[in-house]
PLY file of the C-alpha trace (Angstrom):
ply
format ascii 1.0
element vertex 243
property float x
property float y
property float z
element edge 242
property int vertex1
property int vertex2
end_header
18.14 -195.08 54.82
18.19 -195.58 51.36
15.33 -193.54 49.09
14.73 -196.98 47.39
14.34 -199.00 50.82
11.96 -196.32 52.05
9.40 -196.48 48.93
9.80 -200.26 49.23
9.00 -200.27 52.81
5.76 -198.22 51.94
4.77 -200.08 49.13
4.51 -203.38 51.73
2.41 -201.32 53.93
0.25 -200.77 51.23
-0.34 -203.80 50.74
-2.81 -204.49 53.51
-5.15 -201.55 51.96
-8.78 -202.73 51.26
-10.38 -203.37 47.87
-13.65 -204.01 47.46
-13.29 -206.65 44.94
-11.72 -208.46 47.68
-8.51 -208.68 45.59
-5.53 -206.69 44.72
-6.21 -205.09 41.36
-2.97 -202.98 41.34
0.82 -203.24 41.61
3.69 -201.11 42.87
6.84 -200.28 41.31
9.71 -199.46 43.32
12.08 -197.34 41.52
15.23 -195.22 42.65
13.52 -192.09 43.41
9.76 -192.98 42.95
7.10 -194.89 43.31
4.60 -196.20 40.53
1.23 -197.29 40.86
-0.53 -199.73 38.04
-3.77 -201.21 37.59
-3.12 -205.00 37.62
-6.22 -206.36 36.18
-4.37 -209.91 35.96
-5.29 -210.21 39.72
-8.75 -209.64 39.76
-11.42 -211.88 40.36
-13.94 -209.92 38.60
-14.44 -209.06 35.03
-14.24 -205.23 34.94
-11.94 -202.26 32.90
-9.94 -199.09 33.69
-13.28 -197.22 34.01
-14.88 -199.52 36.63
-15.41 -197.52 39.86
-14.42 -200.30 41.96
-10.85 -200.71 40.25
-10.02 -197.00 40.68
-11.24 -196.43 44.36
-8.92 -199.57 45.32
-6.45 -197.60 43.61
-6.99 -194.72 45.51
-7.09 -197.30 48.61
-3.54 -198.60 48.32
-2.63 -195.06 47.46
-3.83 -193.51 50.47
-1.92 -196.18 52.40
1.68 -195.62 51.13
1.30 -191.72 51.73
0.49 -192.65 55.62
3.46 -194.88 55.58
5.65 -192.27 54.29
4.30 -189.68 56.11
4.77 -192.09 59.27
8.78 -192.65 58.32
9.02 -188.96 58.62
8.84 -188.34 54.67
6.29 -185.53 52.97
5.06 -187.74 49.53
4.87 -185.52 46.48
1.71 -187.64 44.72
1.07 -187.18 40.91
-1.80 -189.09 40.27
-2.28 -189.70 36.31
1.04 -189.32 35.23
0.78 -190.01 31.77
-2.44 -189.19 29.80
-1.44 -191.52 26.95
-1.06 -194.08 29.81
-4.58 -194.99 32.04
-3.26 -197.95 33.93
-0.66 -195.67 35.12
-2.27 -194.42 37.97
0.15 -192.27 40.12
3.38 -191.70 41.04
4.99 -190.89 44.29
8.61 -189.13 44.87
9.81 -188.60 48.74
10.89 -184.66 48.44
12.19 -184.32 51.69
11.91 -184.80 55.55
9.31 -183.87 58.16
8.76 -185.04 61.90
5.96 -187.20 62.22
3.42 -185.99 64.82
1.44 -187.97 66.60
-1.45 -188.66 63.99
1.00 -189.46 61.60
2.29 -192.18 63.18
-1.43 -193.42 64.96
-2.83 -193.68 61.40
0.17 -195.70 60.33
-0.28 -198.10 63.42
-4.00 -198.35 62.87
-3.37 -199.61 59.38
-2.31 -202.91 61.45
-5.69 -203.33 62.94
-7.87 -202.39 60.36
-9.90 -205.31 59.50
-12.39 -206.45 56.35
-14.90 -207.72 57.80
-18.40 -207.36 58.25
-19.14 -206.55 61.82
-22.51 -207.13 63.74
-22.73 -203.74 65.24
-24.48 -203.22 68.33
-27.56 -200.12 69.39
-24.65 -198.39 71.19
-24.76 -194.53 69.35
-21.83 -193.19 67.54
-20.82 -190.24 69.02
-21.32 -186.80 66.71
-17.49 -186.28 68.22
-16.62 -189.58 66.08
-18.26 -188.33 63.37
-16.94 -185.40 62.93
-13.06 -186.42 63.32
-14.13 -189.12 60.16
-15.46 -186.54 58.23
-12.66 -184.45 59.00
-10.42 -187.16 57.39
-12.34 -187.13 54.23
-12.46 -183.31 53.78
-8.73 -183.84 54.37
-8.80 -185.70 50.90
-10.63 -183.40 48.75
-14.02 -185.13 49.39
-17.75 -184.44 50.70
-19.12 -186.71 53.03
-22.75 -186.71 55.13
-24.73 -188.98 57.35
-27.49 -190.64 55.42
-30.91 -192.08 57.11
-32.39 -195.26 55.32
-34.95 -193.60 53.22
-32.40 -191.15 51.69
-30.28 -193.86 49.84
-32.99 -196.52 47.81
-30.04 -197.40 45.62
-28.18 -198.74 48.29
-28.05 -202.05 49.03
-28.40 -202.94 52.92
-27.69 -205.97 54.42
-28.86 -204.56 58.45
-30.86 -201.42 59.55
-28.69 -198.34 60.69
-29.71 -194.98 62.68
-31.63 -193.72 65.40
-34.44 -195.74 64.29
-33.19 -199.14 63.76
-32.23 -201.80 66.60
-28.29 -201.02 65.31
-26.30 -197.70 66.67
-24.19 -197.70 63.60
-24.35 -194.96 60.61
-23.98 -194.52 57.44
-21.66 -191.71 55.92
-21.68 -190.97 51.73
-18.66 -190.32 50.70
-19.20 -188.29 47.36
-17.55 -187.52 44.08
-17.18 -185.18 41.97
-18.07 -187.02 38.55
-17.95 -190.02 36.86
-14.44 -189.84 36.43
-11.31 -192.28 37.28
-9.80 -189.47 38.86
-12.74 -188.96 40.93
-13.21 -192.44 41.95
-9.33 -192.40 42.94
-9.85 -189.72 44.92
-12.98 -191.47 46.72
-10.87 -194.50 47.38
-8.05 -192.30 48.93
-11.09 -190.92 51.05
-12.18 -194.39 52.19
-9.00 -195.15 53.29
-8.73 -192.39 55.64
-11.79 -192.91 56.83
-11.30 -196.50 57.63
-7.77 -195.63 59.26
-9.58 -192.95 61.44
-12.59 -195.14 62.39
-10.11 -197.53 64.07
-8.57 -194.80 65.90
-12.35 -193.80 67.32
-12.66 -197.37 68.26
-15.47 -198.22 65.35
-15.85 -200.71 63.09
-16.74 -200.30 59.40
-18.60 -201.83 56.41
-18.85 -200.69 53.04
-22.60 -200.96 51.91
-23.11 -202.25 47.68
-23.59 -199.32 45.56
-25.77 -200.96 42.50
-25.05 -197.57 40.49
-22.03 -196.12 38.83
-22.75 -192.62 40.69
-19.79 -190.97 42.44
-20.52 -191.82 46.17
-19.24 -194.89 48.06
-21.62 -196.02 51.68
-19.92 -197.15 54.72
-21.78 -197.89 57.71
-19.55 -196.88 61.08
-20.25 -198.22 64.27
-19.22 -200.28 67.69
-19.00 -204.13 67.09
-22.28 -205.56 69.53
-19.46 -207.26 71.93
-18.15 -203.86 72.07
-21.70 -202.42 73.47
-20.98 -202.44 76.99
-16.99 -201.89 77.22
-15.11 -198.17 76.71
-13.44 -197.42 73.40
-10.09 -198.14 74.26
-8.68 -198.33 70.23
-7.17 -194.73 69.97
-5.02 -195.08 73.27
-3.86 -198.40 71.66
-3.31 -197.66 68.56
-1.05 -194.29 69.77
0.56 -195.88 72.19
0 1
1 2
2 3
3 4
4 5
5 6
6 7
7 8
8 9
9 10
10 11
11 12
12 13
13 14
14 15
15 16
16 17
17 18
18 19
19 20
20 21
21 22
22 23
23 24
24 25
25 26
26 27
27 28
28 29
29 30
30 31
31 32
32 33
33 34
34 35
35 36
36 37
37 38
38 39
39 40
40 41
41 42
42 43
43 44
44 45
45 46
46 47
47 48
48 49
49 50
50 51
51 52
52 53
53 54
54 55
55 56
56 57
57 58
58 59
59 60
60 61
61 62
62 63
63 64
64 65
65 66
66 67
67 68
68 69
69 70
70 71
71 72
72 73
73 74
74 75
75 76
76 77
77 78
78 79
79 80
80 81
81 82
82 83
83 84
84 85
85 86
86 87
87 88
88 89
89 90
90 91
91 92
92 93
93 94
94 95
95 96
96 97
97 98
98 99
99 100
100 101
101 102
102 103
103 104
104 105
105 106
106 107
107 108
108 109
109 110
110 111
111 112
112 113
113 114
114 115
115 116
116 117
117 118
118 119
119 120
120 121
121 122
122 123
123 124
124 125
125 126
126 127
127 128
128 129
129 130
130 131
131 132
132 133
133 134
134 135
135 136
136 137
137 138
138 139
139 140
140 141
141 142
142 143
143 144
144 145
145 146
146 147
147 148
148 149
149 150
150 151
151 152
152 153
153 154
154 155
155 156
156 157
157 158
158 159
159 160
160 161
161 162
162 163
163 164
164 165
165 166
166 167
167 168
168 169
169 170
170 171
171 172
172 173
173 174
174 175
175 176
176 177
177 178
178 179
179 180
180 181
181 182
182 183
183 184
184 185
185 186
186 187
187 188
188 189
189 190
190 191
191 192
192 193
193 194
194 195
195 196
196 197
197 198
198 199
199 200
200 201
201 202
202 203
203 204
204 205
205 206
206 207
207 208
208 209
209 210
210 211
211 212
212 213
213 214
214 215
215 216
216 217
217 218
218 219
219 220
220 221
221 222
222 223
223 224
224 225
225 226
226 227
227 228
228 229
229 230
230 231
231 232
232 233
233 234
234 235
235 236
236 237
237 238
238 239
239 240
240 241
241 242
């Protein structure tokens, strides 16, 4: 297939990446042997710049979702994110260097992308299991980020719709994903994150939420969990998904 109709085909795919602007504040361009990645403020339904965290870690989003798409067709993408210094809406580039055989994660995290959902889920008091946890934190560390379970009392800048944690009526929890600095690189780099852990949540059969972060620190809250229908049935998701 074509180099062109492969970085298109990816570029659709990452089109169903979250924001949480709950818009699509970027824009691919598909060229011969690349492709680009733009901030497209046009489409947002917020006032906000090139430095707003929420801009760059939907970036880093849409970003996250192309690689698993190419990594899914059997391609290894070469990411330069940044490109051009003299150029901060141009966020990164990808180029398809070569081939690889997809394993099977590959291609479940490319499926899962399908039944990823935003939403916000009632979750039920059924526990996730430290297994779970530690496959989604696994994901992050894959993308150059920290990540820990919080308990209420440890985040007072979050805001919190529903209790979480052992001692709440709702099983779910919370995992900080955290930057480096203040940066737009870092924030790209958290979005990329939040992708994969989103993508790897749906493979462990949990649902996910991010919680509002009234700061402008480095750290993005999602609260993981089974949906309250989900309380009394086996997680089923990762079979389906890899199937």
């Amino acid at each position: 297939m074509p180099t062109r109709r492969i970085l298109a085909d990816a570029s659709q795919r990452a089109l169903r990446a979250p924001s949480l602007l709950w818009d699509r504040p970027w824009r691919w361009r598909v060229n011969a042997n690349a492709l680009e990645l733009r901030t497209d403020q046009t489409q947002l339904l917020t006032k906000c710049d090139i430095h707003d965290w929420r801009l760059m870690v939907a970036c880093g989003a849409t970003l996250h979702h192309a690689r698993v798409a190419l990594a899914a067709a059997g391609h290894r993408p070469a990411v330069t994110r940044f490109p051009d210094t003299d150029d901060p809406c141009y966020v990164a580039r990808i180029r398809r260097p070569g081939w690889h055989d997809p394993d099977p994660h590959d291609l479940a995290l490319d499926r899962a992308i399908e039944y990823r959902r935003s939403d916000s889920p009632t979750f039920g008091t059924r526990s996730v299991p430290v297994e779970a946890l530690d496959h989604l934190s696994d994901a992050v560390a894959a993308e150059g980020v920290q990540s820990y379970i919080a308990e209420p009392g440890q985040m007072p800048m979050v805001s919190l719709d529903m209790p979480w944690g052992a001692g709440g009526y709702s099983g779910a929890a919370c995992i900080i994903l955290s930057g480096v600095d203040d940066t737009p690189l870092s924030w790209l780099r958290l979005g990329e994150a939040w992708s994969a852990l989103l993508l790897s949540a749906v493979l462990e059969g949990l649902s996910t939420t991010p919680l509002s972060n009234s700061t402008d620190k480095p750290y993005l809250a999602v609260q993981v969990g089974f949906r309250a229908e989900l309380d009394t049935k086996p997680t089923s998701w990762r079979q389906l998904v890899a199937a």
